[in-house]
C-alpha positions in Angstrom: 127.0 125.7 65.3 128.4 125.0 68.7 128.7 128.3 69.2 125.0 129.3 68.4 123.7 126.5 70.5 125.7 127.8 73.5 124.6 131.4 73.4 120.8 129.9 72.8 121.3 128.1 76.1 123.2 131.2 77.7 120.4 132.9 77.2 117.2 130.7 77.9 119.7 130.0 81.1 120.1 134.1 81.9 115.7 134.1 81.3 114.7 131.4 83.4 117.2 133.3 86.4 116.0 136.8 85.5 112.7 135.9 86.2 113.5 134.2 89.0 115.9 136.7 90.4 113.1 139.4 90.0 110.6 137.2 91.5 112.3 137.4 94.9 113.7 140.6 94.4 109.6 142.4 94.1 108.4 139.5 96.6 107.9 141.2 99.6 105.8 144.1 97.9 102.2 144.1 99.3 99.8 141.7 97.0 97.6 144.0 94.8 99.5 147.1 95.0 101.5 148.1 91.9 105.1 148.3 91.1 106.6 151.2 89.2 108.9 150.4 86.4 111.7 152.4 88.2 111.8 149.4 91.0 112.4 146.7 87.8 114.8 148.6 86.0 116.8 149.0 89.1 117.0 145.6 89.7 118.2 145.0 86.4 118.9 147.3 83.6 120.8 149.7 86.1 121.9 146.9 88.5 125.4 145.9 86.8 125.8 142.3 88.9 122.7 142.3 86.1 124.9 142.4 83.2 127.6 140.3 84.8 125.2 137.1 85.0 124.5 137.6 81.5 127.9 137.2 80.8 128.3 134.5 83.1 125.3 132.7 82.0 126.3 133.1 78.3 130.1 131.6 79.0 128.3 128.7 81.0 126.0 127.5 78.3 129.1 127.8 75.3 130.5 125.5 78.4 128.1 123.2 78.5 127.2 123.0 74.6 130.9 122.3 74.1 131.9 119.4 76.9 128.8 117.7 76.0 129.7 117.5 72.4 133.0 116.4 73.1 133.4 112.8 72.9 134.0 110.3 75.9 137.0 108.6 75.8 135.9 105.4 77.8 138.3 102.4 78.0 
């Protein structure tokens, strides 16, 4: 179960910062002028520091999921 609840936070963590990371990356594109789907799959399907931050994102929320379960050894 830990397991599960790591890779569900991995991956609401790897959404929140692909949205975010797109964001900036199509920012300085003119307001009300469309952007081809060739500019978003290059910065990410095709981009592989893409791929790497899933990985990352996925290993930090197993990370997190499994020190907070582990109990605190307070004296």
């Amino acid at each position: 179960m830990v397991t599960v609840k790591g890779i569900l936070l991995g991956l609401v963590l790897f959404f929140i910062g692909s949205v975010l990371y797109v964001g900036n990356k199509l920012r300085p594109i003119e307001e009300h002028k469309a952007t081809g789907i060739s500019a978003i799959t290059a910065v990410t399907v095709r981009n592989p520091w893409y791929w790497i931050g899933l990985i990352v994102a996925l290993v930090v929320g197993c990370a997190i999921v499994w020190f907070w379960r582990r109990p605190s050894v307070v004296s």
